[in-house]
C-alpha positions in Angstrom: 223.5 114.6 222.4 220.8 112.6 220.5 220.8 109.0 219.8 218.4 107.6 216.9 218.5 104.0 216.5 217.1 102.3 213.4 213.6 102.1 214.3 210.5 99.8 211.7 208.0 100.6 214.5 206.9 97.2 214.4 206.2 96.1 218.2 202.4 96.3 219.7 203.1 99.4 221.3 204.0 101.4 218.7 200.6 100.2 216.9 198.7 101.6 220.2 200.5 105.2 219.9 199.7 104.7 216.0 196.1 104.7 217.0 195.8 106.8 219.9 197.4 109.6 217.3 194.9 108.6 214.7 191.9 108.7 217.1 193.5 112.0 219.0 193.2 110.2 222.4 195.8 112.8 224.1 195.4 115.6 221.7 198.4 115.0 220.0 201.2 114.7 222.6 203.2 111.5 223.5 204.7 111.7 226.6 206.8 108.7 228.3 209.1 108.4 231.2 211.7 106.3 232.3 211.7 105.8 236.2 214.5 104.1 237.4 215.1 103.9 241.2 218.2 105.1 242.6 219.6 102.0 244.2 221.9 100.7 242.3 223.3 101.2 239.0 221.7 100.8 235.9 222.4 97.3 233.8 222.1 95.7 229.9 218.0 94.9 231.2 217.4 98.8 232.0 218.7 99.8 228.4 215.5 98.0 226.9 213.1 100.2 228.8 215.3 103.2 228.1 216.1 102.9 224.1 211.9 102.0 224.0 211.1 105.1 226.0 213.4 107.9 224.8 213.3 105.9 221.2 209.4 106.8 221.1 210.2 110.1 221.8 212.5 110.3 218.8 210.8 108.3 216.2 207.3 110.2 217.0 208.8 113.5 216.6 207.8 114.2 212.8 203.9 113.5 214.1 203.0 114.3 217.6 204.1 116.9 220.7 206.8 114.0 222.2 208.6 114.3 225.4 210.9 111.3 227.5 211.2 112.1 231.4 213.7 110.8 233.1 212.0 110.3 236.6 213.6 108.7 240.1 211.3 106.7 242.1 213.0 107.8 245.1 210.4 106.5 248.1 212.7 103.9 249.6 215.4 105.7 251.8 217.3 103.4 253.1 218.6 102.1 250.0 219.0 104.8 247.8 221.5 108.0 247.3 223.0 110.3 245.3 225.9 108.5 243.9 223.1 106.1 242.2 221.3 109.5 241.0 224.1 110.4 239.3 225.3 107.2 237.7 221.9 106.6 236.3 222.5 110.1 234.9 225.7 109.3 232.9 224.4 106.3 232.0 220.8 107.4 230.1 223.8 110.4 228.6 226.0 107.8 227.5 223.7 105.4 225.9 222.8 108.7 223.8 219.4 110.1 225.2 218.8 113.9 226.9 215.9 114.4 229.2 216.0 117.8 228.6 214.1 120.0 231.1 212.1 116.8 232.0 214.2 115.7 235.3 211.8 114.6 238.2 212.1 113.0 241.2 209.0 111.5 243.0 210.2 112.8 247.0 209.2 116.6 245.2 205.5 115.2 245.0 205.3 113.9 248.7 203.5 116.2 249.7 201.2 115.9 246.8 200.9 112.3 247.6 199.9 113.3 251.5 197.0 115.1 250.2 195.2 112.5 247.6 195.5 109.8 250.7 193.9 112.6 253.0 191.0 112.9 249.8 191.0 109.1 249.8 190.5 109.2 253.3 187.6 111.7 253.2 186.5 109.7 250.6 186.2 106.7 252.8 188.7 104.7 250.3 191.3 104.3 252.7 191.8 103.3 256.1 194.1 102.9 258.9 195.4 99.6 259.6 197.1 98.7 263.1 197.4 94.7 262.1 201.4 93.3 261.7 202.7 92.8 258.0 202.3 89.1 259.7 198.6 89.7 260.2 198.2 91.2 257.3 199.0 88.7 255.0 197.2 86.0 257.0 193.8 88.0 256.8 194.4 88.9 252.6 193.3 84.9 252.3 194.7 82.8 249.3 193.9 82.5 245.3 191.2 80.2 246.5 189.4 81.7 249.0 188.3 85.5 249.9 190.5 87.8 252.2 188.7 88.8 255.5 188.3 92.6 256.3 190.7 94.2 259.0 189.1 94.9 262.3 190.0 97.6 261.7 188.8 98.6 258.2 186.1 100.4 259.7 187.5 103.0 261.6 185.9 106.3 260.9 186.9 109.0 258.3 187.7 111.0 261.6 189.5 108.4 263.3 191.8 107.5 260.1 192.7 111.0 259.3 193.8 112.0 263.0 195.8 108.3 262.9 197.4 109.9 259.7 198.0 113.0 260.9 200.0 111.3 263.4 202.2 109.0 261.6 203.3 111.8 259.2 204.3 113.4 262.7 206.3 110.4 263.7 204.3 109.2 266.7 204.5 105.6 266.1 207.5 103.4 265.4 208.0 101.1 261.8 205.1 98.8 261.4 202.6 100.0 263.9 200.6 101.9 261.4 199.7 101.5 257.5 197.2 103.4 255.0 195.4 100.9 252.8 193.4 101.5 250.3 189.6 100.1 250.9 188.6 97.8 248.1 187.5 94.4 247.9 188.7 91.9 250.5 187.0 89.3 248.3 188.2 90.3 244.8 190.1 87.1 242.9 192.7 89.5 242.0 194.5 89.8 245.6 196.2 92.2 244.5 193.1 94.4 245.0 192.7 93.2 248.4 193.2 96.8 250.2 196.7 97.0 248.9 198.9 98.8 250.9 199.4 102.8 249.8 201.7 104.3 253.1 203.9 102.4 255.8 206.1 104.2 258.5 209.8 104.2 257.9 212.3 106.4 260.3 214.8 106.6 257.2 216.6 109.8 256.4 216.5 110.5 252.7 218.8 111.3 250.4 217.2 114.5 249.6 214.6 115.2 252.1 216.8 114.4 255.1 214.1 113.8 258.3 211.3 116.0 256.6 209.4 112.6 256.0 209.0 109.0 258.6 205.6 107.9 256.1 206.3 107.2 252.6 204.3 105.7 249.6 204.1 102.8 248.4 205.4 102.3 244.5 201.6 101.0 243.3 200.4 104.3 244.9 203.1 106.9 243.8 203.5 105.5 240.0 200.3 106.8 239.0 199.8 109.7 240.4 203.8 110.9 239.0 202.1 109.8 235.9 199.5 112.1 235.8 201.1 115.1 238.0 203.4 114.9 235.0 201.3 114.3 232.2 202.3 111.1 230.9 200.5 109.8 228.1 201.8 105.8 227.7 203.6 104.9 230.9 205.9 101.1 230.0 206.3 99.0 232.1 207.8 95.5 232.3 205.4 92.5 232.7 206.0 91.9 236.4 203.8 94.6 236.9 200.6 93.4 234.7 199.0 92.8 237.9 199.9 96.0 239.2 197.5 97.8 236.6 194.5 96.8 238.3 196.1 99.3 241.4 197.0 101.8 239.1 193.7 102.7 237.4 192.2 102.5 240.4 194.4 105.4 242.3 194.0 107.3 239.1 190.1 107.0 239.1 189.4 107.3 243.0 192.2 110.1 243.4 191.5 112.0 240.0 187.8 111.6 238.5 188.2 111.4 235.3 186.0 114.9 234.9 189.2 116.6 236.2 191.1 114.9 234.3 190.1 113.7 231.3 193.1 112.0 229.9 194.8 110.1 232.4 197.7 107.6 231.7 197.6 104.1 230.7 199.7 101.3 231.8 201.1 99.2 229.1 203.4 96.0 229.8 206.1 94.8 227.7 208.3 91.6 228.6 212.0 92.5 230.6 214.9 91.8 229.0 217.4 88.7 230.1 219.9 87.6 229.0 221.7 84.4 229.3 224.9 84.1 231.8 224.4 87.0 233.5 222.0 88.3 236.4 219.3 91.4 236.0 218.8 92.0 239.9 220.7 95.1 241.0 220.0 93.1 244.7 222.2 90.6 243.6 224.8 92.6 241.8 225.0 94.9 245.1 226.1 91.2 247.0 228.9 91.0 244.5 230.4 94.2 244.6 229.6 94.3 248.5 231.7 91.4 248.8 234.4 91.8 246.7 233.3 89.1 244.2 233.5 92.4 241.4 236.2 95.2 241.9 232.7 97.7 242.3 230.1 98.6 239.8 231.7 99.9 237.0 233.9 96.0 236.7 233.8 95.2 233.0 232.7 91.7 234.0 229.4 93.2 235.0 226.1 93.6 232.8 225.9 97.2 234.4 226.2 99.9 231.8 229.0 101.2 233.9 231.0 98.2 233.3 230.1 97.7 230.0 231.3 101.2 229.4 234.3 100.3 231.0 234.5 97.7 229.0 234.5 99.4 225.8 231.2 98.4 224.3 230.1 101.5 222.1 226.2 102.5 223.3 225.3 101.6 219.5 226.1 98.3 220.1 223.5 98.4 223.0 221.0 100.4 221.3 221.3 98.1 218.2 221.0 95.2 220.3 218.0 96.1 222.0 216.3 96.9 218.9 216.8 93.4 217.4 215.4 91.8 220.9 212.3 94.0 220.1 209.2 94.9 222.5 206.7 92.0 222.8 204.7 90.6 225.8 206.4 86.9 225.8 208.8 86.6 228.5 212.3 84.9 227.0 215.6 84.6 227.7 217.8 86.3 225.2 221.4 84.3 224.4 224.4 86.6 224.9 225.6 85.4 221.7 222.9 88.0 220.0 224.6 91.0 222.5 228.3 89.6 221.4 227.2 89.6 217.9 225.7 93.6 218.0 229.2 94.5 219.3 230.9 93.0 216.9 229.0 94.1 214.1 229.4 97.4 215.5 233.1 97.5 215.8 233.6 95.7 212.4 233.6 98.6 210.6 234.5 101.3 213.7 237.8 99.3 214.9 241.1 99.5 213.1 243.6 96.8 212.9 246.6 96.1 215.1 248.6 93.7 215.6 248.8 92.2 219.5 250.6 89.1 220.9 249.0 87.9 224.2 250.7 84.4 225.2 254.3 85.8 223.6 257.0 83.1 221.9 260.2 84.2 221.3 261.7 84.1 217.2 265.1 84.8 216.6 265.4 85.7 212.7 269.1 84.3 211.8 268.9 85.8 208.3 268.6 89.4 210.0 270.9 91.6 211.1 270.8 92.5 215.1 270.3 96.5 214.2 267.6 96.0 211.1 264.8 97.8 211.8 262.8 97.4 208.4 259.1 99.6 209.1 256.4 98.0 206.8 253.7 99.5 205.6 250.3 97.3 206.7 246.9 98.6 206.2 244.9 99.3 209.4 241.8 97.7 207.6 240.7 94.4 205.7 240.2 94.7 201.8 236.1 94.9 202.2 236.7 98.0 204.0 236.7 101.0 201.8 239.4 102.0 203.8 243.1 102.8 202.7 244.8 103.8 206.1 247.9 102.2 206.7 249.9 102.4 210.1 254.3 101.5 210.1 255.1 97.9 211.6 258.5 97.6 212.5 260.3 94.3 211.3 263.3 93.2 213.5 265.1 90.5 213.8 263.3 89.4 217.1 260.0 88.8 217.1 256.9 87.7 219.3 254.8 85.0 217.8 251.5 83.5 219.8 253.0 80.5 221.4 249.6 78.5 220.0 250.8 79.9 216.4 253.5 76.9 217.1 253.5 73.2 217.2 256.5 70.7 217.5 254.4 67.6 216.0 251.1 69.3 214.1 247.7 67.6 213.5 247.0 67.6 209.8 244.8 70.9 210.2 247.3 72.7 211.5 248.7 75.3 208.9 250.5 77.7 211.1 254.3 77.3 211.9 256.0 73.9 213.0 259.5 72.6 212.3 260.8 72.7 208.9 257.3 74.9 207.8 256.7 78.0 206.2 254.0 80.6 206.8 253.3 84.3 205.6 254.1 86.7 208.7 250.8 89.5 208.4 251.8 91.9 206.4 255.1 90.6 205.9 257.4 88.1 204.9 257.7 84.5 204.5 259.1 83.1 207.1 260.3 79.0 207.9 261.2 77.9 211.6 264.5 76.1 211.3 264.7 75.4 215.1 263.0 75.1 218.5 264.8 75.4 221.5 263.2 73.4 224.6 264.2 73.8 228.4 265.0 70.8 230.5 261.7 69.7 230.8 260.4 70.0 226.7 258.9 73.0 226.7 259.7 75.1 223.6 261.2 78.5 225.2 262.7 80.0 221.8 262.2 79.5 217.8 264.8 80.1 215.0 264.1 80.8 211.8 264.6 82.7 208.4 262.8 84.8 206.1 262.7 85.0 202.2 263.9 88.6 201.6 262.2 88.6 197.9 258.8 87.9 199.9 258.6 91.6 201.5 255.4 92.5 199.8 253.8 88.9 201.5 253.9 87.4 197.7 256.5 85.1 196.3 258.2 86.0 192.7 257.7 82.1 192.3 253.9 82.6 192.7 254.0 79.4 196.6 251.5 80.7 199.2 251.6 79.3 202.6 248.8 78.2 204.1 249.0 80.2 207.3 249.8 83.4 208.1 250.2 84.2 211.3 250.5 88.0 213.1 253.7 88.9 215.4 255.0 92.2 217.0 258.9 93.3 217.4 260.6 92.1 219.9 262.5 95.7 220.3 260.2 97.9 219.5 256.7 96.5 220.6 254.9 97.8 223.3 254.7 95.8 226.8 250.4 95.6 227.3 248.2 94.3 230.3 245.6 92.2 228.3 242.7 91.2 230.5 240.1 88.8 228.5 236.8 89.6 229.8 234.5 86.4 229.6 230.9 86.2 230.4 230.2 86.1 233.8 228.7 82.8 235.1 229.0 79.4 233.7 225.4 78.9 233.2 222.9 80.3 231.3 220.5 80.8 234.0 222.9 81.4 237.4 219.8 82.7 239.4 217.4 79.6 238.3 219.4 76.8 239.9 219.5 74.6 242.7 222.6 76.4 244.5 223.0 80.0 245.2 224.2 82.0 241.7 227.0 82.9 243.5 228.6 79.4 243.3 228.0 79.8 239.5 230.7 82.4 238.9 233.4 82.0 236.1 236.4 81.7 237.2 238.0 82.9 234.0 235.9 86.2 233.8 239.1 88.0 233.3 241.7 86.4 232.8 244.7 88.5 232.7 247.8 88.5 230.6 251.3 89.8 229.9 251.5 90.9 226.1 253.3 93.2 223.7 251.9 95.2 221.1 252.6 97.1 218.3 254.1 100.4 218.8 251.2 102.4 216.7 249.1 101.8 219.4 250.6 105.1 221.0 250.0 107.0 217.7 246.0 106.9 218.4 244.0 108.1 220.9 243.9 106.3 224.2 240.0 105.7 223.5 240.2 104.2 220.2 238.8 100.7 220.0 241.1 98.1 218.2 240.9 94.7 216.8 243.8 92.5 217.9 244.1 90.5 215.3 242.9 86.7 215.1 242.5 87.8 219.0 239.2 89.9 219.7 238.1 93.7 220.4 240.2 95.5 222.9 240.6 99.3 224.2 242.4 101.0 227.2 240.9 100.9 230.5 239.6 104.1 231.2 240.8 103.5 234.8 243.8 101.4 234.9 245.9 102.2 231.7 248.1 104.7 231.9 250.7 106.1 228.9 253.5 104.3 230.4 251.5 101.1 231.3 249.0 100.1 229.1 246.0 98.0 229.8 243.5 96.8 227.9 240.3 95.2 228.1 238.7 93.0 225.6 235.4 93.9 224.9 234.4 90.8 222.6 236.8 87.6 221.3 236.4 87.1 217.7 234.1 84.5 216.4 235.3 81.0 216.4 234.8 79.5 212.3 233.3 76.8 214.2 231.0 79.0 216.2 230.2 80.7 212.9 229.2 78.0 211.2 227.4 76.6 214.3 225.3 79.8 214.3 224.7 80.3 210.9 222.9 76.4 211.3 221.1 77.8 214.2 219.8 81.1 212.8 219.2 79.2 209.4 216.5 76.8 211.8 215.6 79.8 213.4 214.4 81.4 210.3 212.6 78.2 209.4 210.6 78.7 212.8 209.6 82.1 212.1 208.2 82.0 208.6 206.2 79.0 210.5 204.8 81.0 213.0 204.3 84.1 211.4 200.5 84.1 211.1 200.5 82.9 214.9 202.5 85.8 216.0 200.7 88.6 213.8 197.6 87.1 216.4 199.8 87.0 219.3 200.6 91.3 218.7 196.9 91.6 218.2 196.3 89.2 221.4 198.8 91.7 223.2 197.7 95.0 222.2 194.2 94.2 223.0 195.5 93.1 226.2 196.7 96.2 227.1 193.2 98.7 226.1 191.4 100.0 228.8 188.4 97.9 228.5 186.1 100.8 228.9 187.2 102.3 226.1 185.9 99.8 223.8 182.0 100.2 224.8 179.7 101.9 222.6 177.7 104.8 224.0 175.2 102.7 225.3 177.5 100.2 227.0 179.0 103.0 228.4 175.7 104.3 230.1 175.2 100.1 231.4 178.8 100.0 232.6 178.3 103.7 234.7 175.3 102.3 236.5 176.6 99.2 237.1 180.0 100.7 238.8 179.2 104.0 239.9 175.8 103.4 240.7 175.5 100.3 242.3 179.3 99.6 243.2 180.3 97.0 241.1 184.2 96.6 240.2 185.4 98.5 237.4 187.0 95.7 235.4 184.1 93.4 236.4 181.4 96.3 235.2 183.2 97.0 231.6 183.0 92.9 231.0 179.6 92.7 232.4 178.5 96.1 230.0 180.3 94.7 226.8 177.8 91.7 226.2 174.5 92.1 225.9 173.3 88.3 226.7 175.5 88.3 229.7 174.0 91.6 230.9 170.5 90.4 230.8 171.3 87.3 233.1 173.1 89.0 234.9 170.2 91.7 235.6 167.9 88.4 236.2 169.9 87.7 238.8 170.0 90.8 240.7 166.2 90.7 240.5 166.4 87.1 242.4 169.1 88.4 244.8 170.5 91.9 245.7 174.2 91.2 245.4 175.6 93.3 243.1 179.8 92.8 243.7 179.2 89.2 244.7 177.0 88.0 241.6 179.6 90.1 239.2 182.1 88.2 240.8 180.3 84.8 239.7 179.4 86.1 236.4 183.0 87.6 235.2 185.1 85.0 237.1 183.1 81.7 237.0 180.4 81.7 234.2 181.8 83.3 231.6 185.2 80.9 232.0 183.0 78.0 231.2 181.1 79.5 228.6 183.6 79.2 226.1 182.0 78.5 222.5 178.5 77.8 224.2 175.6 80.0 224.6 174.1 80.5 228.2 171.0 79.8 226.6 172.5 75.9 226.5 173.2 76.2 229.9 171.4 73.8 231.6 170.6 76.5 234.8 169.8 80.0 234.8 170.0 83.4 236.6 167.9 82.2 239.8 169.9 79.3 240.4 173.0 81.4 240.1 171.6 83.7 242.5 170.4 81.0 245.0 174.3 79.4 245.3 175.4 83.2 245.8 173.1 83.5 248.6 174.3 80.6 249.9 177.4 81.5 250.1 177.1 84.6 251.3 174.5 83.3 254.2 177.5 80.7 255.5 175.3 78.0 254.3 178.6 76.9 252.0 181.8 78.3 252.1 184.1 78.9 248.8 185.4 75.4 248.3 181.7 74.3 248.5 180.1 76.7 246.8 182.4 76.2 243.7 181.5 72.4 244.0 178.1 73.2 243.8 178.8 75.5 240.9 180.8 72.3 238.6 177.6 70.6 239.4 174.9 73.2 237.7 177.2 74.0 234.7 177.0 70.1 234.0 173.3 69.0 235.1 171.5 71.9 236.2 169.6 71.5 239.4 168.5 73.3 243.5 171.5 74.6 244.6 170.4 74.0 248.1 169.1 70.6 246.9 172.7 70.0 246.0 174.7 71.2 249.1 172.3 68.5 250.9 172.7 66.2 248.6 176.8 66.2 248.6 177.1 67.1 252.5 178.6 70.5 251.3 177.2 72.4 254.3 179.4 74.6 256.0 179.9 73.4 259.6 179.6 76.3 262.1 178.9 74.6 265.5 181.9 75.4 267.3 181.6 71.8 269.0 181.9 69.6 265.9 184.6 72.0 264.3 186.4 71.3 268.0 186.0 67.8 267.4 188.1 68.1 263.9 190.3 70.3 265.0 191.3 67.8 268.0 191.7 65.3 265.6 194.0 67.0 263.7 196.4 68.1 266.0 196.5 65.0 267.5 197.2 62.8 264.2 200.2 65.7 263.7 202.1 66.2 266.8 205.7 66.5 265.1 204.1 69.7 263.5 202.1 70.6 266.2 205.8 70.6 268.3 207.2 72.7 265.3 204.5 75.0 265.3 204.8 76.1 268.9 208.6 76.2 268.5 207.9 79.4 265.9 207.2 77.9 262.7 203.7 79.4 262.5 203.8 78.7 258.6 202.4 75.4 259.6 199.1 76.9 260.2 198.1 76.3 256.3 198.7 72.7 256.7 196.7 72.2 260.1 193.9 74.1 257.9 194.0 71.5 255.1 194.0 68.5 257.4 190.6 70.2 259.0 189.0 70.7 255.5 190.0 67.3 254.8 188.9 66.1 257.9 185.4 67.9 257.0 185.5 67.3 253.5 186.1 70.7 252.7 182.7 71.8 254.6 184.6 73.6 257.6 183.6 77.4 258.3 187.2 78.7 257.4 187.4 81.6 260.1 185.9 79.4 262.8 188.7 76.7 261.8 191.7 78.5 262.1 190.7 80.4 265.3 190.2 76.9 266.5 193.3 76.0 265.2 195.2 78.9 266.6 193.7 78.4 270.4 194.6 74.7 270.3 198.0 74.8 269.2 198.9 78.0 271.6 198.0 75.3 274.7 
């Protein structure tokens, strides 16, 4: 089975395949993947990323060699199984995609895995850490100051592979051991702060049982499945923008790019959410865990399990997702754009029947007790081009919706009251000549008659009520279980407030009631989707509903005229929006796409031969060295620099990250310092003479007057305070101005040792030597 959605190719990824075909980046071939891990089941969010990947597939057919994998990124055992595998299976089937012969699983490449970390190793790009996660994160630093380097990030290539060796063959428990990469412990992008690539976990696996106690981290395994499988454009949702910086870093250090040539590229799109619903399978595991949804498949549920339960039809979903199209501005969609694909979708798919949900007994007086007169009512509205009719059976009972009735009616009220006459669907005329009320008012029963020359629902006299209202037989309708399936929270955003989402849950999800229906309901097949009239979209459960007790869910309520009209004011300002943005967002898609390009691929040949040296020769970052290489000017003072002071990483670092940020529409000929004096404030840092917070002080002063960097530092008492004695001094102080934390912190809350470090730079004004500070710091408040 093959799904093809309407597809204009207009989103910023199709323009980059439209140009990696035109320039033959990959030769011709397109190859995505959808890599879904099996730990829960798949929901509305996951269709985006799947109708985008297996939708390139399609729509690139005509012009390129196109293939979709479907991939599990199994490498977390203790959450995943089977049972997911195989619903995440059904579901990619159902939605209307085949992977073909392209099914992989990342746990058939772990061994593949062991061996690039062994290269790295032998490379001297990885290491052997023995710190705690605890320790870890304390020595990675913060966004405003540099990471420190493990003690033991120097371990030899000997050392690290025997360590290895030996967690692979389970000689230490969880956490005593991880492999991390060896980076940049000083990079402004943490994330490149030796990121983790293996930890130790005793987990059997779903499919590799206790053959493995190591397993890799996602940012390590994603691009190496990647290229192992030749994947040309590999999507991902923003969340993992950062993550990029990882990826083409595994890809160059693990695969040079003389062995492989073409390696994958990591593009970002923004995630899909939608309003009154949740897109964390975490949190939709706690509601089926504790009962709060009758399991995965509950139609109340975004999963694509419960929406197939449901009855949504996948090219509703497919639809859907194409309108919300790819872009790289996170949103949140309204529901009201999913309920609207599903209706349109059904509109023309569902025939009619009639269904009465909240039943009110009519007793036709002008009808005799065995009349059973079958009408002939078309299964479809007149713009339909569609002349099925179904038999309704007429009796002199009926069912009418007990809100099709009111005793005293508002002046808009045109359906049936005392003494009124309205047109019966498909039928006749009929006027209520009684209600009958129990003891305490409530109307229990109507009488009423019909005008026999009205069969045809016209009048020989040319009248026309102004309601008509639908109704089933009293003797021959069929009982039904309705349940009304609502959306699932009360608020748009249950997982952005104040109180846990679970205290956001709609009590009227489903809402279930005892109805009747007509009896050609059993003349089509049990899957057939229906509209109930004036009541919404409905079909069988798939579960529950059985021949002799029917149940149906509704998949959608018709709209409200109000609604309607409440929408159409909304899309109308919505429109008004877009033609008014439509130059901004054609700069936006450009914006984006450029976003995404490796930046070494836009360098001309000579660039090219500036960014090698700068990266491969003389170490320099690879994001840093493409910048540095792609503007002439800025390589020059860069280079002047260098001459002045033999810091290659750490001037980059200032150049990229600092100077060029406050360059903006000036030259760094206005500048009023230049490469030396750049040089000189990197020296000083690096010598201790400063530390970050100082250093960047020193920095805002240059880039507005110029001047000695060291002649500055002296001049605002920026230098860094190393004597142990006087950083003792501050550090007493502190502690004993805080002693409420102080008490807290030797209780367990060892958080607090962030604040004690920003009452000691205060203290200092800012010039305390960081490392010295908290050690300080530490010893004290251990006493």
């Amino acid at each position: 089975m093959s799904a093809s959605p309407p597809s204009d190719r207009d989103n910023f990824i199709y323009d980059i395949i439209d140009e990696d075909l035109a320039n033959g980046t990959h030769d011709g071939r397109v190859a995505t993947r959808f890599p879904p891990e099996p730990n829960g089941y798949l929901h509305i969010g996951h269709a985006k990323s799947i109708c985008l990947n297996f939708g390139i597939k399609h729509d690139y057919a005509d012009r390129a060699r196109t293939q979709c994998h479907l991939r599990f990124d199994d490498t977390n055992p203790e959450t995943e199984s089977m049972e997911y595998v195989a619903s995440i299976k059904e579901a990619v089937r159902w939605l209307g995609y085949d992977w073909g012969e392209h099914l992989y699983f990342a746990s058939d490449y772990f061994e593949q895995f062991y061996a690039y970390a062994c290269t790295l190793i032998a490379q001297g790009d990885a290491y052997v850490d023995s710190l705690s996660e605890e320790e870890i994160r304390e020595y990675r630093g913060t966004v405003n100051e540099p990471g420190r380097p493990s003690p033991y990030r120097d371990r030899s290539v000997e050392e690290n592979m025997e360590l290895f060796r030996r967690m692979r063959a389970g000689d230490f428990p969880d956490g005593a051991h991880v492999l991390r990469a060896k980076i940049d412990m000083a990079s402004p992008h943490m994330i490149m702060r030796d990121p983790l690539l293996y930890r130790i976990k005793h987990a059997h696996h779903y499919r590799n049982g206790d053959d493995w106690c190591i397993y890799p981290m996602y940012d390590f395994a994603h691009p190496l499945e990647d290229a192992i499988e030749g994947i040309t454009h590999s999507l991902c949702t923003l969340e993992f923008d950062n993550n990029r910086r990882v990826y083409d870093w595994v890809l160059e250090h693990c695969l040079p790019a003389e062995e492989v040539p073409q390696r994958p590229h990591q593009y970002e799109f923004a995630r899909l959410n939608v309003d009154y619903t949740i897109m964390s399978k975490r949190k939709l595991l706690h509601l089926v865990e504790t009962g709060a949804v009758d399991g995965w498949d509950d139609p109340r549920l975004p999963t694509l399990a419960g929406l197939r339960r449901r009855g949504v039809p996948p090219s509703a979903i497919r639809a859907f997702c194409h309108d919300v199209g790819v872009t790289r501005s996170e949103s949140r969609v309204e529901i009201s754009l999913l309920e609207h694909a599903i209706r349109d979708d059904l509109n023309t798919r569902a025939p009619r029947v009639m269904a009465v949900l909240d039943p009110l007994k009519v007793v036709v007086t002008n009808v005799d007790e065995d009349t059973v007169d079958w009408l002939e009512v078309p299964h479809w509205p007149r713009e339909i081009d569609n002349d099925e009719t179904r038999a309704v059976p007429f009796t002199r009972e009926l069912y009418i919706e007990r809100d099709d009735f009111r005793m005293d009616p508002p002046d808009d009220f045109y359906r049936l009251a005392p003494g009124r006459e309205v047109r019966l669907r498909g039928g006749y005329f009929l006027t209520c000549t009684e209600a009958i009320t129990d003891d305490d008012g409530a109307v229990v029963e109507l009488r009423a008659t019909i005008d026999p020359a009205t069969r045809d629902s016209t009048a020989p006299d040319g009248r026309s009520p102004r309601g008509t209202i639908h109704w089933v037989s009293g003797t021959h309708g069929v009982p039904i279980e309705a349940r009304l399936i609502d959306r699932l929270f009360t608020v748009p955003a249950p997982d952005a407030q104040d109180a846990p989402f679970t205290e956001f849950l709609n009590p009227e999800a489903r809402v279930v009631q005892a109805g009747i229906v007509e009896p050609s309901v059993r003349d089509l097949p049990a899957d057939t989707r229906l509209q109930f009239e004036r009541q919404g979209y409905f079909w069988q459960d798939p579960v529950d509903s059985a021949p002799d007790a029917l149940v149906f869910n509704r998949i959608v309520p018709l709209r409200d005229p109000w609604a309607a009209r409440e929408e159409a004011a909304r899309k109308e300002a919505l429109e008004a929006k877009r033609k008014a943005k439509e130059a901004e967002k054609a700069k936006q898609r450009k914006r984006s796409m450029e976003a995404q390009r490796d930046p070494v691929e836009r360098l001309t040949e000579a660039q090219r031969q500036r960014f090698a040296h700068y990266h491969f020769t003389r170490g320099v970052a690879r994001e840093d060295a493409a910048v540095l290489a792609a503007d002439d000017a800025v390589a020059d003072f860069y280079e002047a620099a260098l001459d002045a002071y033999d810091a290659p990483q750490a001037l980059a670092h200032w150049v990229v990250n600092d100077l060029m940020r406050v360059l903006k529409d000036r030259s760094l000929a206005e500048l009023p310092f230049g490469p030396e004096e750049l040089a000189a404030l990197v020296r000083l840092a690096a010598d201790d003479v400063v530390n970050s917070r100082g250093a960047r002080e020193v920095f805002d002063v240059l880039v507005d007057a110029g001047g000695d960097p060291e002649a500055i530092v002296d001049a605002r008492g920026l230098r860094q305070i190393n004597d142990r004695s006087a950083l003792q001094e501050a550090v007493t102080a502190v502690i004993d101005a805080h002693p409420d934390e102080a008490a807290r912190y030797r209780a367990g809350e060892t958080k607090l040792l962030g604040f004690f470090m920003g009452q000691v730079m205060r203290e200092t004004q800012g010039a305390a030597n960081p490392e010295e500070a908290r050690a300080l710091l530490r010893d004290r408040l251990q006493e």
